[in-house]
N, C-alpha and C positions, 0 to 999 in steps of 0.2 A: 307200374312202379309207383310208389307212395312219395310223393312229397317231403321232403324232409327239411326243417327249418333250420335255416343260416343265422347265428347270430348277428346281431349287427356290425356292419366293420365303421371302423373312425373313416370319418371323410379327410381329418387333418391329424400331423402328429399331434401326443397330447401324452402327459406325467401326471405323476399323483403329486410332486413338487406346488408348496405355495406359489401362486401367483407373481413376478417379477416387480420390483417397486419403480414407478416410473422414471424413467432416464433423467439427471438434473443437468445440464447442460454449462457446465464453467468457464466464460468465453476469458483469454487473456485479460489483464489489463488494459484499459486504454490509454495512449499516449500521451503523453504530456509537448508541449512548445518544441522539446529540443528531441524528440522524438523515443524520451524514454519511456517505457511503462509509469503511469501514474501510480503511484502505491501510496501517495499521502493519507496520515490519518489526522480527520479534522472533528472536534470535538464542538459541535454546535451550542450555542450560548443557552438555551430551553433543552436541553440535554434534563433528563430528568434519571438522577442519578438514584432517588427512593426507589423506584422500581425494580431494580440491581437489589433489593431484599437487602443489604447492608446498612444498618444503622445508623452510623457519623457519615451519612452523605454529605455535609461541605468538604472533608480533610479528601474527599474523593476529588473535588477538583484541584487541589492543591497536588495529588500523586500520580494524576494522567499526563501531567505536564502541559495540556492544553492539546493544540495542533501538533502533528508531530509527522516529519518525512523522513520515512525511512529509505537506507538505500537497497536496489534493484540487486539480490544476491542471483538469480536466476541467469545474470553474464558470465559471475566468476563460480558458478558452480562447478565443483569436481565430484566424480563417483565417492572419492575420500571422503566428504563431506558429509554424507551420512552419518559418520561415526561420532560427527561433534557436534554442540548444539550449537544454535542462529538465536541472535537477540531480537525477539522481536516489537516488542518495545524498550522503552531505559529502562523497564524494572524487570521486564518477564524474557525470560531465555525458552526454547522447547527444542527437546534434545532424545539421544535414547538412553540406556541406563548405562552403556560404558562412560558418557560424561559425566554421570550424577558418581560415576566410583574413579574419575580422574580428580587429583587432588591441585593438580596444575592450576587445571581447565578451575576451578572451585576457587583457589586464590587468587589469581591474576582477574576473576571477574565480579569479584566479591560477593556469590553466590549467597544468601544468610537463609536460604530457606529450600528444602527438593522437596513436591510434592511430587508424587506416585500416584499415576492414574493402574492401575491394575486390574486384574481376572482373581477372583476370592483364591485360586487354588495356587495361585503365585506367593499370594498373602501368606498362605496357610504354609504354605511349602519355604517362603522368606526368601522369592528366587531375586526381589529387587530391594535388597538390602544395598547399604551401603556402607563401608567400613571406613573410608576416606571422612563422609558426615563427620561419623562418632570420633573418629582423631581429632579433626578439626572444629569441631564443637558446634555444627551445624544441626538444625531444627530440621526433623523430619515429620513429615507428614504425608499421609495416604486417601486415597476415594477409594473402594474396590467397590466392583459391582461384577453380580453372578454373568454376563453379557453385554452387548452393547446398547439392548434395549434396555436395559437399566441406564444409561450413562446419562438420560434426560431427565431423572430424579437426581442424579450424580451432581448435575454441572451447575447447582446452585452453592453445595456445599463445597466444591473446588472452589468457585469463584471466594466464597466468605472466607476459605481456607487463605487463599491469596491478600485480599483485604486485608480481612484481621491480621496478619502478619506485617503487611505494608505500614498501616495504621501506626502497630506497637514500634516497629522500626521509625516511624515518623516522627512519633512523640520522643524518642530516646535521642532520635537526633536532634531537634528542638534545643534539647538539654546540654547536646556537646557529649552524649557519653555514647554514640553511635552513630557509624555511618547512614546510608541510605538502604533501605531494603532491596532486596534483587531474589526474584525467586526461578530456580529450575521447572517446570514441566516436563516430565519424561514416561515413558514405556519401556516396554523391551528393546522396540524400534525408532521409540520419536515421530513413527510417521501414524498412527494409528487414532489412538485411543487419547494419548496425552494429545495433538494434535486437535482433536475434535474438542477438547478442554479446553484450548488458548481459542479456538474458533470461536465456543460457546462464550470464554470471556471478553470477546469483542463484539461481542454481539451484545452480550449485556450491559458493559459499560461505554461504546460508542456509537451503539446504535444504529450496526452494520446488518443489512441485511446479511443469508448465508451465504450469498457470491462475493460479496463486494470482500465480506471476513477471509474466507477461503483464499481468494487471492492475494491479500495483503501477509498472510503465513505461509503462501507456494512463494511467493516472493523473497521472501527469506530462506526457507528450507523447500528447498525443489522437492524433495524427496517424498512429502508426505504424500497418504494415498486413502482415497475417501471412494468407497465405493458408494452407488446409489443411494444402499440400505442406510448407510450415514448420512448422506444429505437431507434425503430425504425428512430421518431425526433430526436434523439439525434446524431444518424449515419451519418443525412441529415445534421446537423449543423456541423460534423466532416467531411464531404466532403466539404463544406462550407469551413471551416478553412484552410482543405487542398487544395482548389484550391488558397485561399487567396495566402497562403506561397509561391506555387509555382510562381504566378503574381510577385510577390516581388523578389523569386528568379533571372527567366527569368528578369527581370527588371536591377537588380544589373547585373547580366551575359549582359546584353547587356551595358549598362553604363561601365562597366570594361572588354575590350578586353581582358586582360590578362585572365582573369577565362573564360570569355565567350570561346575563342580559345581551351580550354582543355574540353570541354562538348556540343559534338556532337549533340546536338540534339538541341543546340540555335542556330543561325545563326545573325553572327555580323552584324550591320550595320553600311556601310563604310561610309555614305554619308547623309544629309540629303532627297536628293530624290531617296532612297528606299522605295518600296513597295511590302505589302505582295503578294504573287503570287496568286491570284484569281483559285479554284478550280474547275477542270470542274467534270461534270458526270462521267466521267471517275476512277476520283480517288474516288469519293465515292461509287461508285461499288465495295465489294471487294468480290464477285461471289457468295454471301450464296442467293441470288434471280436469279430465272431464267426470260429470258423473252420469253411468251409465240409468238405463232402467230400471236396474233393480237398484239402484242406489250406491251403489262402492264404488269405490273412487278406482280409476283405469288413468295409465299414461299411453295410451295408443299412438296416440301422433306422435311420440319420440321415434317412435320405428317406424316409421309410414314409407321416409325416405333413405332407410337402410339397405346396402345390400349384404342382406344375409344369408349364410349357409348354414343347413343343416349340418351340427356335430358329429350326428351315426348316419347313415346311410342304411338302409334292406337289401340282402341280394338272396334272392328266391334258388331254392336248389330243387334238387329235382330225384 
């Protein structure tokens, strides 16, 4: 009898599905004195508000209000409460789209602005219009992006959207011919898309990392829900912010000897014909690769102390 060959079977289940985005881990808040969840937001004095890509960076610290604690909605949370939006600073509410078309909810909290985080085919289809707005003579304004990986191209034009509105409300009040600005953030749900928008704007302008942000909006609206694949974006846009700052930093540190000289790790320029020092092989070697005989570079030793299995398996037929 001949031999006949088995193809190989999987040793472990296995899909043709993308790879899973690593688990982000969102522990509660931490307590405060009296045993309540911490949820204060505190606006550091070196808060570097230019990096926020907004223009009139002083009138920014005049509309954060400074430090600010809010209170722990996660005691008096009801299932109901989904339906309505949570303030989560004095200027920013985030909500689902039944609040942005309640005309109540609109006056009693002097709403002057709904932005619309949305999916293009909502846009196109006009499923988060609002008709309440237009009676009331409310500024609408929209982000749409084709998915969620679009939303971290999204969330700078949200954030300006929010600004520049704050801004124009600011200066009008100055004047006596207008209250204070207040702006809606909403979805379909409030817990989604717009949610990862009021995340992104605290991230931008207080300087939250993406847990410390997250929890300060579950605090207010229990409701919202962030799967990995967001978090995960949202970390990407919080390395994003932080390398902005540091640009800006390194930048003033060079422009000002004096600071520059005390922070070792800029390197003043005296002259205008300096240039940076061109890296060779060398210094990006820094010895985790060997190089074999024939000269290519191998990472061997990473797996030396793996225990590995093989993905297919052979079973011989007969």
């Amino acid at each position: 009898m001949e031999n006949v060959t088995v193809p190989p079977t999987a040793a472990q289940p296995w899909s043709w599905r993308p790879p899973s985005p690593p688990h982000v881990y969102i522990p509660p808040p931490a307590l405060d004195k009296r045993g309540n969840p911490d949820v204060q937001i505190q606006l550091g004095k070196k808060h570097q508000f230019d990096a926020s890509g907004f223009a009139n960076s002083d009138f920014l610290n005049t509309v954060t209000h400074g430090d600010y604690h809010i209170g722990d909605g996660m005691f008096s949370w009801k299932y109901e409460s989904r339906r309505t939006a949570q303030q989560i600073l004095p200027y920013l509410y985030l909500g689902p789209i039944m609040a942005a078309r309640d005309p109540k909810f609109l006056q009693k909290n002097g709403i002057t602005l709904l932005l619309a985080v949305r999916d293009v085919k909502s846009a196109v289809a006009r499923v988060l219009g609002s008709k309440a707005a237009e009676e009331l003579g409310i500024p609408y304004a929209a982000v749409d992006t084709a998915g969620n990986q679009e939303l971290i191209a999204a969330f700078p034009r949200g954030i300006e959207a929010i600004n520049a509105h704050l801004s124009a409300m600011h200066q009008q009040n100055q004047n006596g011919s207008s209250a204070a600005g207040k702006v809606l953030v909403f979805c379909e749900s409030g817990n989604e898309r717009s949610a990862a928008m009021v995340v992104a704007y605290l991230m931008a302008m207080y300087s939250m990392d993406v847990v410390r942000a997250i929890q300060v909006v579950q605090a207010q609206r229990f409701a919202v829900a962030f799967d990995d694949a967001m978090k995960v974006l949202l970390q990407t846009y919080g390395s994003i912010l932080g390398a902005k700052r540091d640009v800006l930093k390194c930048s003033r540190q060079v422009s000002n000897p004096a600071t520059a000289s005390s922070t070792p790790s800029v390197q003043r320029i005296s002259g205008s014909s300096w240039k940076p020092k061109k890296r060779s092989l060398e210094d990006d070697d820094d010895g985790s690769m060997d190089v074999d005989g024939t000269g290519s570079m191998t990472d061997g030793p990473r797996f030396e102390k793996r225990d590995g299995s093989a993905p297919f398996w052979d079973e011989a037929g007969s």
